[in-house]
C-alpha positions as CSV (number, residue, x, y, z in Angstrom):
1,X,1.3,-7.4,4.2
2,X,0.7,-10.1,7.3
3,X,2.0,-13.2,5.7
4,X,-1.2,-15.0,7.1
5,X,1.1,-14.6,10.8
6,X,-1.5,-12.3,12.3
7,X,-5.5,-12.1,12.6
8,X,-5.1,-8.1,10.6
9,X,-6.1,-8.7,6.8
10,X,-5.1,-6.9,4.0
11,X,-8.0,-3.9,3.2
12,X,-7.2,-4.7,-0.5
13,X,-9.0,-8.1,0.7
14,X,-12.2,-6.6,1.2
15,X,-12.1,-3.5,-0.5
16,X,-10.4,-4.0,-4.0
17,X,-12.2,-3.6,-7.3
18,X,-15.2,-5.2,-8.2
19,X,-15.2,-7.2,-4.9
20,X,-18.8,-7.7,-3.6
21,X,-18.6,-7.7,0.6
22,X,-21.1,-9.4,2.5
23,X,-21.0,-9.5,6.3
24,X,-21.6,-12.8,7.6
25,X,-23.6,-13.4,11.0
26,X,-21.3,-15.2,13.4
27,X,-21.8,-18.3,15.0
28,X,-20.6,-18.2,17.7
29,X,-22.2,-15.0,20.6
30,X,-19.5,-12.8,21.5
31,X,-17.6,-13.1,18.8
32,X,-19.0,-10.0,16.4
33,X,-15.9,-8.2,16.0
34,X,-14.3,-11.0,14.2
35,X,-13.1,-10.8,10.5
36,X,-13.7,-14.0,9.6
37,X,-17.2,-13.7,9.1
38,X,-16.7,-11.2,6.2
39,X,-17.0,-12.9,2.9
40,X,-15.7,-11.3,-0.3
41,X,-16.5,-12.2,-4.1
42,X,-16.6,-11.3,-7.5
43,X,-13.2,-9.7,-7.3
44,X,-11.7,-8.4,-10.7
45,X,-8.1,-9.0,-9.0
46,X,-6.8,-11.1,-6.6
47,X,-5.8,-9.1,-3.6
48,X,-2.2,-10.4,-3.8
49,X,-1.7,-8.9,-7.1
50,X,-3.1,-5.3,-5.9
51,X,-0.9,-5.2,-2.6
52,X,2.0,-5.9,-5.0
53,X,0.9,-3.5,-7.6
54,X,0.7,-1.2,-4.3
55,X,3.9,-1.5,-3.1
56,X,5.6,-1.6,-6.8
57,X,4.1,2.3,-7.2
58,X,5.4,3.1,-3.4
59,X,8.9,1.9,-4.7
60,X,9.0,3.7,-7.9
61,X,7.6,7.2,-5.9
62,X,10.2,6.6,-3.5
63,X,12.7,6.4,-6.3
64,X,11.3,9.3,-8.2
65,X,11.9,11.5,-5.0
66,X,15.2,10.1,-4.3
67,X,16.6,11.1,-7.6
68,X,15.1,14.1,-7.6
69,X,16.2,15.1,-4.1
70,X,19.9,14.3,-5.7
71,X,19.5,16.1,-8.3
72,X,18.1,19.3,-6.1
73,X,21.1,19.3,-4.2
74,X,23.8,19.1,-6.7
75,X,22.3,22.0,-8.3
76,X,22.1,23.7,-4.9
77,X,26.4,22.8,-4.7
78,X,26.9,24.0,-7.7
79,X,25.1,27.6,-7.3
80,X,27.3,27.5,-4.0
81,X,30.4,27.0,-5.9
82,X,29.6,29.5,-8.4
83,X,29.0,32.1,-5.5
84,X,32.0,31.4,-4.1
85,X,34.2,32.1,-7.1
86,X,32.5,35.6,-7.5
């Protein structure tokens, strides 16, 4: 995500489902690496929505592991403990 601060672009932009890129011939000479003469349309969803949708299933992954990573070591402790007491 750029927050619009930067000239990067999301690749969801250009790239998400259903979106129809067309590269644009600049105006300008010297200019051909630019991004803003990409334009994108017929998009089944926003680009917003899919960088949110993105980071929403990051989160939840991130989560998943976390817990299980918990849960992984407290069963390591306890097979410790129960070695220990042999």
């Amino acid at each position: 995500m750029t927050f619009n601060i930067s000239v990067h672009r999301s690749w969801w932009r250009e790239h998400g489902p259903g979106c129809v890129r067309k590269v644009l011939p600049p105006t300008a000479h010297g200019m051909m690496d630019d991004y803003t003469y990409v334009s994108v349309t017929d998009c089944l969803v926003d680009f917003q929505y899919l960088e949110v949708i993105h980071s929403a299933v990051q989160i939840l992954l991130s989560l998943v592991g976390f817990v299980y990573a918990c849960y992984v070591i407290s069963i390591s402790m306890e097979e410790e403990d129960t070695c220990r007491n042999k």
